[in-house]
C-alpha positions as CSV (number, residue, x, y, z in Angstrom):
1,X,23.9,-3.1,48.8
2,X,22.6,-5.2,46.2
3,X,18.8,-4.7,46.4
4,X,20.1,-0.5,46.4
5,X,22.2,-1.4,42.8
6,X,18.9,-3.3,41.8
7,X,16.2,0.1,42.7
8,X,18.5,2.7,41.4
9,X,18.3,1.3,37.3
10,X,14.7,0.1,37.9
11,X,13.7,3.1,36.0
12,X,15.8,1.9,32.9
13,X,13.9,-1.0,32.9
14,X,10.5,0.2,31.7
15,X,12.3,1.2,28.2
16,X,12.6,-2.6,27.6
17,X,9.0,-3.2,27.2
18,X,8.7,-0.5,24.2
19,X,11.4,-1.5,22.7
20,X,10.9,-5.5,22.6
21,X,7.5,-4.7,21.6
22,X,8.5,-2.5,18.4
23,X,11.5,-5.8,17.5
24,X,8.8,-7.9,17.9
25,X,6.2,-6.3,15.5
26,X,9.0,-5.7,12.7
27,X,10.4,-8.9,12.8
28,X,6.5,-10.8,12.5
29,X,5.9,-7.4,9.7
30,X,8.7,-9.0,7.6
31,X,7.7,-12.5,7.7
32,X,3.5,-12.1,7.2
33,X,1.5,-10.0,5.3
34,X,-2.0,-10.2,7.2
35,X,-2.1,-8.4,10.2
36,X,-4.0,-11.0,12.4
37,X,-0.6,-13.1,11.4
38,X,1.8,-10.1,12.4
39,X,-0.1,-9.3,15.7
40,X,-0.2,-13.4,16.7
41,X,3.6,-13.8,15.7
42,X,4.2,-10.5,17.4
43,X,2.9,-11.5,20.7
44,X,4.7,-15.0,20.5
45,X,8.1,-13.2,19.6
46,X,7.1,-10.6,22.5
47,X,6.5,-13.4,25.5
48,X,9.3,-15.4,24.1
49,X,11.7,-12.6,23.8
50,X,10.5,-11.2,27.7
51,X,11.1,-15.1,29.5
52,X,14.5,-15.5,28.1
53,X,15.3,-11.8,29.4
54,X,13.4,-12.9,32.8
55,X,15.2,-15.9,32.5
56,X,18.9,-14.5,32.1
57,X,18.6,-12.1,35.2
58,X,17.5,-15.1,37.1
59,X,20.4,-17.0,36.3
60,X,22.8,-13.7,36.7
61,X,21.0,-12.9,39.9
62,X,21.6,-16.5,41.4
63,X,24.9,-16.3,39.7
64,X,25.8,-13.1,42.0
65,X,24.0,-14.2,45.2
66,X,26.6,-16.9,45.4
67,X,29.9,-16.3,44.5
């Protein structure tokens, strides 16, 4: 039942990467000015944003697996 409830919002899951992307370049677009600067921070802010959402639904998932 769970792996069903996990396939059926996979879908949903693919606006997440646009989205983090476009947070990612406006936050580094109000802190720099040279775009090598907004394009490094916004890949940093990009990966760090992603493992802390990978992260969460790890924890969640083990969470759910045993209670």
């Amino acid at each position: 039942m769970n792996e069903l409830l996990l396939f059926s919002s996979g879908h949903r899951m693919w606006y997440v990467i646009p989205l983090i992307i476009c947070i990612s370049l406006v936050y580094a677009a109000t802190h720099h000015e040279p775009i090598s600067s907004i394009l490094r921070r916004a890949v940093r802010t990009f990966v760090w944003i992603l493992g802390f959402m990978i992260f969460a639904f790890v924890i969640l998932y083990v969470i759910q697996n045993i209670v």
